[in-house]
LUMKE-40161 format. One line per field, with one value per residue (C-alpha): residue number from 1; residue in three letters; x, y, z. Coordinates in steps of 0.5 Angstrom, whole numbers, plus 500, padded with zeros to 3 digits. Layout:
N
seq	[NUM/...]
type	[ALA/...]
px	[X/...]
py	[Y/...]
pz	[Z/...]
END
This chain:
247
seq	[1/2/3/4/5/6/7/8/9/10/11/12/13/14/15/16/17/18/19/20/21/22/23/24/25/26/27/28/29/30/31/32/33/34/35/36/37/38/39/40/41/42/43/44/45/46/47/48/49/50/51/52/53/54/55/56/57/58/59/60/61/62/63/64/65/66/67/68/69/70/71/72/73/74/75/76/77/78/79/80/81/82/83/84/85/86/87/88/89/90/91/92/93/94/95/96/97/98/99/100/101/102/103/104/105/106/107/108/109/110/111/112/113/114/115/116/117/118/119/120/121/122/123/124/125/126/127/128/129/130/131/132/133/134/135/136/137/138/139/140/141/142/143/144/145/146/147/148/149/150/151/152/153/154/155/156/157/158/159/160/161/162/163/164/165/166/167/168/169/170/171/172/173/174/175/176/177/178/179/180/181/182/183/184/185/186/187/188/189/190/191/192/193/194/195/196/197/198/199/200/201/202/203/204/205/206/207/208/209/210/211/212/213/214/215/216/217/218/219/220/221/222/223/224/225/226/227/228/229/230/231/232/233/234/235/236/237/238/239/240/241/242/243/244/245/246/247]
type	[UNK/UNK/UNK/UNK/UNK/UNK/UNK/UNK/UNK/UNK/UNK/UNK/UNK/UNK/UNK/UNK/UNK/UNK/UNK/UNK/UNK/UNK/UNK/UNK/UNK/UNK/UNK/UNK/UNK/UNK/UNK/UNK/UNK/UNK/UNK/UNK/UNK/UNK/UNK/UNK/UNK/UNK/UNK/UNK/UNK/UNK/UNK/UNK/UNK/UNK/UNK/UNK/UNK/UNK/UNK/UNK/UNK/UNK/UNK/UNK/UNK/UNK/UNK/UNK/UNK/UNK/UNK/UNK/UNK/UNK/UNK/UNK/UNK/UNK/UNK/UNK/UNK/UNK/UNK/UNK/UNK/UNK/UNK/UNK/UNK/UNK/UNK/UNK/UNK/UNK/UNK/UNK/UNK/UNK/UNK/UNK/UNK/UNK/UNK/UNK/UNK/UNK/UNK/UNK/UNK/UNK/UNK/UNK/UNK/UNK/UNK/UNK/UNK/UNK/UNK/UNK/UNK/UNK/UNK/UNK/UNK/UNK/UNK/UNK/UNK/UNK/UNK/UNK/UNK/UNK/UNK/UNK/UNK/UNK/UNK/UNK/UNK/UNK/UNK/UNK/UNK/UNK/UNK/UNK/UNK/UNK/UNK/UNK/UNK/UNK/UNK/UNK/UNK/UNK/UNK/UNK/UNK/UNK/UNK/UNK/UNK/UNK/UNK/UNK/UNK/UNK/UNK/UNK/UNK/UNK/UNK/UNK/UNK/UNK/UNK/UNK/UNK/UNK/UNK/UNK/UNK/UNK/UNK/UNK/UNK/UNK/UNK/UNK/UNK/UNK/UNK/UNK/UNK/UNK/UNK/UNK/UNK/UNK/UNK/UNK/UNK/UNK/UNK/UNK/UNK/UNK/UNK/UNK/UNK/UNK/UNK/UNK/UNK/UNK/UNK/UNK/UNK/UNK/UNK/UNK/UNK/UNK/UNK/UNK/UNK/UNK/UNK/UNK/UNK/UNK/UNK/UNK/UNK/UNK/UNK/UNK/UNK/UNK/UNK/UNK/UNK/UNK/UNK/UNK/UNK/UNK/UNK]
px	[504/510/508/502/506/512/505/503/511/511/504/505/513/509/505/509/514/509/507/514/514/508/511/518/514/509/516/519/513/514/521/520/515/520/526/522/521/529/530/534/533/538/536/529/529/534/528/523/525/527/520/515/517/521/516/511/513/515/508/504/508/505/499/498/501/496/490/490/483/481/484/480/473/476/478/470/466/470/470/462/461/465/463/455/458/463/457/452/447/448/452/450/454/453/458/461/460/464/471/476/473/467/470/473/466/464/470/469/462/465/470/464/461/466/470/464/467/469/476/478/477/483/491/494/496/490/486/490/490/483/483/487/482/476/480/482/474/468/467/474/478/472/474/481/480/475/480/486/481/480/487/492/498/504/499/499/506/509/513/509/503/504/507/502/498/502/501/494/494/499/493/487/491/491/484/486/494/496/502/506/511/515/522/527/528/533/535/534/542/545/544/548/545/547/545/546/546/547/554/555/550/550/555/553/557/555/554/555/552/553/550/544/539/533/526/526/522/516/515/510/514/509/512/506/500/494/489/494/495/487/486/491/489/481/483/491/496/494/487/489/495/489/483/489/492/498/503]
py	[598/595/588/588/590/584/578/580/580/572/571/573/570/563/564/565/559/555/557/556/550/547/550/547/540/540/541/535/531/535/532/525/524/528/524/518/521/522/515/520/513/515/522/520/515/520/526/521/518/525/528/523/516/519/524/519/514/518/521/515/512/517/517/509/510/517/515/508/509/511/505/500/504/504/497/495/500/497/489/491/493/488/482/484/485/479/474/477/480/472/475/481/483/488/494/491/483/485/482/479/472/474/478/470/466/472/471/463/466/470/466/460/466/467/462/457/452/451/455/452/445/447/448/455/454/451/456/462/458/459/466/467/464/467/474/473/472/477/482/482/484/489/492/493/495/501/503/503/508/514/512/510/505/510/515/507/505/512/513/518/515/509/513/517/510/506/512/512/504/505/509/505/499/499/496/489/488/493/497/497/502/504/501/506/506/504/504/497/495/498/495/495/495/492/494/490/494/490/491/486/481/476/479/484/489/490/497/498/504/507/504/507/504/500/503/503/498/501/496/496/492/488/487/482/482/482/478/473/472/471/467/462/461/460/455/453/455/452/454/461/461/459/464/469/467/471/466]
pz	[542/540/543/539/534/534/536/529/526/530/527/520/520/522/517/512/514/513/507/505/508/504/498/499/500/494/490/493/490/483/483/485/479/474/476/476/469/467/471/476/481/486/487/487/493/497/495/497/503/506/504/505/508/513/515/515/519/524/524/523/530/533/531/532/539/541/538/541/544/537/533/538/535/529/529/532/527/521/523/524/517/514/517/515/508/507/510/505/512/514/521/524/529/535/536/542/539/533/535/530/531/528/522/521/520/515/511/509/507/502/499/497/494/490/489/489/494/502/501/508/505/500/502/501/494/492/495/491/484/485/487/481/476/479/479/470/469/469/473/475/468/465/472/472/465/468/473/467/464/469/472/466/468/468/474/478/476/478/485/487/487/490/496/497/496/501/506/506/506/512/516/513/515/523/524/519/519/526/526/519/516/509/509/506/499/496/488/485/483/477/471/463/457/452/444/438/431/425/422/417/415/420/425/431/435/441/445/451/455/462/467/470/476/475/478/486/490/495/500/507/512/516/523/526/522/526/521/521/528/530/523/526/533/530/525/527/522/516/516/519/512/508/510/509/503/503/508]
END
């Protein structure tokens, strides 16, 4: 009776340690957004790193090194699927022929859709002007503006969205990019204002107010990206560079 009685004493203090936990854990993600709101920069990025970017690069390593066999299936199913969407069904790869060399013929194929053009007879920078004029004409600019109406810019733009966006895009990008994790974050440097009031007609008087930090910076560090490295060996260092459009 009374070992019964101390199992369900452990059970119920479990229980409630981790509510508390979860609870402590949603409050952090309140205050991340708040102080971002009061321009508390400093003491956002040192709530941030120790509730989310801490945790989740710990447990993301984790993840990468436990669920290997996964990742490689992972890695099959999404190159499958992608390479029949970027060829436009012209390249229908099996499972088990679904490596990255064949996700790398689907992506010229998508690029002269898009851009009209053989994209691996451009150089880098030509490749990416093109993209960027591509992406300022239609369909592209009605989309951003949909998006920025379910999604307003500030949500987008808030320190809390993008770290829960760059801990999902760190899980989704095992199969393209490999292994990525979150720097910490640190404050970007004080700056001072300056205001200048009219005094007099003609003069200014200057204003200086307390220094304050500028928003943080989230990054995603990129250790080898895994894309980059086999659009090299197919088509050497410039093409591969092209075909990636981020070298």
């Amino acid at each position: 009776m009374i070992s019964f009685a101390f199992s369900q004493l452990k059970m119920w203090s479990l229980h409630m340690l981790g509510c508390c936990t979860l609870i402590l854990w949603v409050l952090c993600l309140i205050s991340i957004g708040l102080l971002g709101y009061t321009q508390c920069y400093m003491a956002q990025a040192i709530i941030a790193n120790c509730a989310v970017v801490i945790p989740a690069n710990i447990l993301l390593t984790v993840l990468y090194l436990v669920l290997t066999p996964l990742r490689w299936l992972y890695s099959r199913f999404m190159n499958l699927i992608v390479t029949r969407f970027l060829s436009f069904g012209a390249l229908k790869p099996t499972f088990w022929t679904a490596d990255y060399a064949t996700l790398l013929d689907a992506f010229p194929i998508a690029y002269s859709k898009v851009l009209l053009t053989d994209v691996m007879s451009l150089t880098e920078s030509q490749a990416r002007s093109a993209m960027r004029q591509r992406c300022a004409t239609a369909p592209f600019p009605q989309l951003r503006r949909d998006i920025a109406s379910i999604i307003p810019a500030w949500i987008m733009n808030s320190m809390l969205f993008r770290l829960i966006a760059a801990v999902v895009l760190t899980f989704v990008a095992w199969w393209l990019i490999g292994f990525t994790y979150i720097p910490l974050i640190i404050p970007n440097e004080q700056v001072q204002d300056q205001v200048f009031p009219h005094t007099k007609p003609g003069t200014h008087e200057a204003i200086q107010r307390p220094a304050r930090h500028r928003p943080s910076t989230l990054r995603m560090r990129i250790p080898q990206c895994k894309f980059l490295v086999k659009a090299r060996e197919k088509y050497g260092e410039k093409g591969g560079n092209t075909a990636c459009m981020n070298e």
